[in-house]
BAVO-262063 format. One line per field, with one value per residue (C-alpha): x, y, z; residue number from 0; residue in three letters. Coordinates in pm, whole numbers, plus 50000, padded with zeros to 5 digits. Layout:
c1 c(X | ...);
c2 c(Y | ...);
c3 c(Z | ...);
resi c(NUM | ...);
resn c(ALA | ...);
This chain:
c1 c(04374 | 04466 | 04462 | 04802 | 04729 | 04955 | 05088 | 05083 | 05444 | 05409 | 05616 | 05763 | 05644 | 05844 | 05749 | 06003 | 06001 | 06234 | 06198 | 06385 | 06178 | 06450 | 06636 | 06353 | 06197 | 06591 | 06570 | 06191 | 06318 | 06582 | 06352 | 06074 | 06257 | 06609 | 06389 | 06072 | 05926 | 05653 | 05717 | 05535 | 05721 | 05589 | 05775 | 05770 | 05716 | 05325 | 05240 | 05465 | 05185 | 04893 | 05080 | 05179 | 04805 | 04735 | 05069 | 05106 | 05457 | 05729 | 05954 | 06039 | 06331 | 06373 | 06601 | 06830 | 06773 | 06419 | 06515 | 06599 | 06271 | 06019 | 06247 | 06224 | 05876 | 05767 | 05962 | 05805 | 05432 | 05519 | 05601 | 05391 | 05083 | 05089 | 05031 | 05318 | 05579 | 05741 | 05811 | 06192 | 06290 | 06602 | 06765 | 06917 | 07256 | 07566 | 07750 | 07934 | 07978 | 07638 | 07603 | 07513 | 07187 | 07120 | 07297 | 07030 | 06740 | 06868 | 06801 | 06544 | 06353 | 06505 | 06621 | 06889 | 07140 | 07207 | 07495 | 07485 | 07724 | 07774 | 07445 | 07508 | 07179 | 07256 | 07345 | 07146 | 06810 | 07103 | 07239 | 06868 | 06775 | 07107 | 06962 | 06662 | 06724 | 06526 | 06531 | 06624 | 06488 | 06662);
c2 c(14401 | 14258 | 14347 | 14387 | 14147 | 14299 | 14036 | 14226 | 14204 | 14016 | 14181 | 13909 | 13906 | 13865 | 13827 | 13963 | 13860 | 14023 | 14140 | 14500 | 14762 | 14999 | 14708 | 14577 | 14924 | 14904 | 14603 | 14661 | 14969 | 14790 | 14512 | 14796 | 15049 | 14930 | 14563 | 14640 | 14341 | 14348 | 14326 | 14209 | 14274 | 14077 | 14136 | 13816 | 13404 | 13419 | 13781 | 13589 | 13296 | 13567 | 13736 | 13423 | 13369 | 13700 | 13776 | 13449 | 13530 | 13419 | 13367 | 13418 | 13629 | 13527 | 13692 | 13419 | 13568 | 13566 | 13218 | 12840 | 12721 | 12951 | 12933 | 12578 | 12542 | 12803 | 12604 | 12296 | 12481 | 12595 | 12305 | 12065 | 12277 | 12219 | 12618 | 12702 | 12415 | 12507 | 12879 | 12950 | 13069 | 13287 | 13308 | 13590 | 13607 | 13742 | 13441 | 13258 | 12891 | 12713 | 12441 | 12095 | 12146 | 12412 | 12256 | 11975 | 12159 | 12388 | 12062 | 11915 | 12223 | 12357 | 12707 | 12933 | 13086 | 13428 | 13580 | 13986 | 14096 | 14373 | 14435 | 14630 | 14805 | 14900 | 14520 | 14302 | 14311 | 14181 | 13946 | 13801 | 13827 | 13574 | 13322 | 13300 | 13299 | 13601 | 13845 | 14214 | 14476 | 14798);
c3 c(84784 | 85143 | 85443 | 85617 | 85948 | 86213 | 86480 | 86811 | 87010 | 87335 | 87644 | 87851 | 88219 | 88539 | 88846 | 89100 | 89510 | 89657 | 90054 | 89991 | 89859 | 89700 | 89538 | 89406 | 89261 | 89105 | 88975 | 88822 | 88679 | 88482 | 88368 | 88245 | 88111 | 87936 | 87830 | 87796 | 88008 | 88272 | 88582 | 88926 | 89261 | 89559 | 89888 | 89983 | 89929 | 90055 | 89778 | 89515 | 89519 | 89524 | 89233 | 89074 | 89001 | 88865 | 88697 | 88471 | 88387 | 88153 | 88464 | 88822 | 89002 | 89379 | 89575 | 89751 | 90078 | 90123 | 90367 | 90200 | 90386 | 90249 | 89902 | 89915 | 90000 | 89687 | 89467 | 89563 | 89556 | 89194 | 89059 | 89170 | 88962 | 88603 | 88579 | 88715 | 88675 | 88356 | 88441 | 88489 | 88836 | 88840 | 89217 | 89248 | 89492 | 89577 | 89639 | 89420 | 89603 | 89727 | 89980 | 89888 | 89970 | 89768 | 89466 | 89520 | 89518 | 89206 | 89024 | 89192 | 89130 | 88810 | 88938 | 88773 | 88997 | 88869 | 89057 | 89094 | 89281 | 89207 | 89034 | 88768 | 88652 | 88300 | 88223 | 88442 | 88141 | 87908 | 88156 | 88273 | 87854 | 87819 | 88076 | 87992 | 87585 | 87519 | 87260 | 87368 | 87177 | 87326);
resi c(0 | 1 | 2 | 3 | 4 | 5 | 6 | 7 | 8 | 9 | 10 | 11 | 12 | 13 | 14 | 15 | 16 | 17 | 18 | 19 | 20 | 21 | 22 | 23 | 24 | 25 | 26 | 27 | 28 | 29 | 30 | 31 | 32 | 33 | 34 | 35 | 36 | 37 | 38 | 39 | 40 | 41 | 42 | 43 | 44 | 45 | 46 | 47 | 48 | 49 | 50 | 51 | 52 | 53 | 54 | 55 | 56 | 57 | 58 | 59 | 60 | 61 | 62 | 63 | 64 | 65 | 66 | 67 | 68 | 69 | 70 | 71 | 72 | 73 | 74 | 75 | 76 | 77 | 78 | 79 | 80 | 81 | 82 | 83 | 84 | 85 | 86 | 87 | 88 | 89 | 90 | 91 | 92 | 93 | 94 | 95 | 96 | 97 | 98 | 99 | 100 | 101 | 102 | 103 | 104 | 105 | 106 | 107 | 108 | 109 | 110 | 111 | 112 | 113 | 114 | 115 | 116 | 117 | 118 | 119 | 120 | 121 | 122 | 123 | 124 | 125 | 126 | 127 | 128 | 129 | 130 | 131 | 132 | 133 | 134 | 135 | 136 | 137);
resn c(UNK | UNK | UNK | UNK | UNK | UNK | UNK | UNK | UNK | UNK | UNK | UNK | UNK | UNK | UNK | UNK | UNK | UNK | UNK | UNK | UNK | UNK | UNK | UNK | UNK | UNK | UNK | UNK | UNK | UNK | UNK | UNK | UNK | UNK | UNK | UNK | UNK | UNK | UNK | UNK | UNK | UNK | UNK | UNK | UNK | UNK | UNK | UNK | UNK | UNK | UNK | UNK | UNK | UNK | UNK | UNK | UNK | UNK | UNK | UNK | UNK | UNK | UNK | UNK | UNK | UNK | UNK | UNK | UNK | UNK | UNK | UNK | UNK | UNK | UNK | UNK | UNK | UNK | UNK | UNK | UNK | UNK | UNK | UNK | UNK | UNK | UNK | UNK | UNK | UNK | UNK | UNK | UNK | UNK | UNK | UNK | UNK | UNK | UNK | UNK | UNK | UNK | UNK | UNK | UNK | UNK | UNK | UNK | UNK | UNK | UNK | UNK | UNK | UNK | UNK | UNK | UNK | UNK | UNK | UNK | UNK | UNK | UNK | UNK | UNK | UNK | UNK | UNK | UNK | UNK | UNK | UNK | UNK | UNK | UNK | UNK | UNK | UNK);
């Protein structure tokens, strides 16, 4: 007879930088506990490279107000290393209209815009699920 071979479930890692602690422990929670996922907070641009290292994840949450400089210069860090240049980065925000700058470099630099305003904790796993195309098991 054979042995059933189980496939082990892989959990989808974020890594989140965000530069407010209580919004971010918010925003973790919803990520670990309604999706499932792993998450990484770093508190700002310089601990989101550290992390980035050590983390590996599936994708990257950046709060839009962590400055368009260091935001800019992360993006361009991350994807100019193979590692790390295929990894979706979600920017989060409360605004609805961007400059022309910052249209550019959401090309340029392939970043989602992922307006939350107001963030609504019990969807914002389905809403970050729906841009990213992943499955939600809860």
């Amino acid at each position: 007879m054979k042995a059933l071979q189980v496939v082990p479930m892989t959990t989808n890692t974020i890594l989140l930088i965000h530069k407010d602690p209580n919004i971010a422990e918010v925003i973790e929670a919803c990520l670990t506990d309604l999706a499932g996922w792993n998450v990484r907070v770093a508190s700002s641009i310089s601990e989101g490279l550290r992390q980035l290292t050590l983390a590996q994840p599936d994708a990257i949450i950046l709060e839009s107000s962590v400055g368009e400089i260091d935001g800019l210069l992360f993006l361009k860090q991350i994807r100019a290393q193979i590692a790390t240049q295929e990894i979706p980065v979600l920017l989060l925000t409360l605004k609805a209209k961007w400059s022309d700058l910052q249209e550019s470099w959401f090309q340029k630099y392939q970043v989602i815009p992922v307006i939350v305003n107001p963030l609504d904790p019990a969807m914002f796993a389905v809403e970050i699920a729906k841009v990213l195309d992943w499955d939600l098991d809860c």
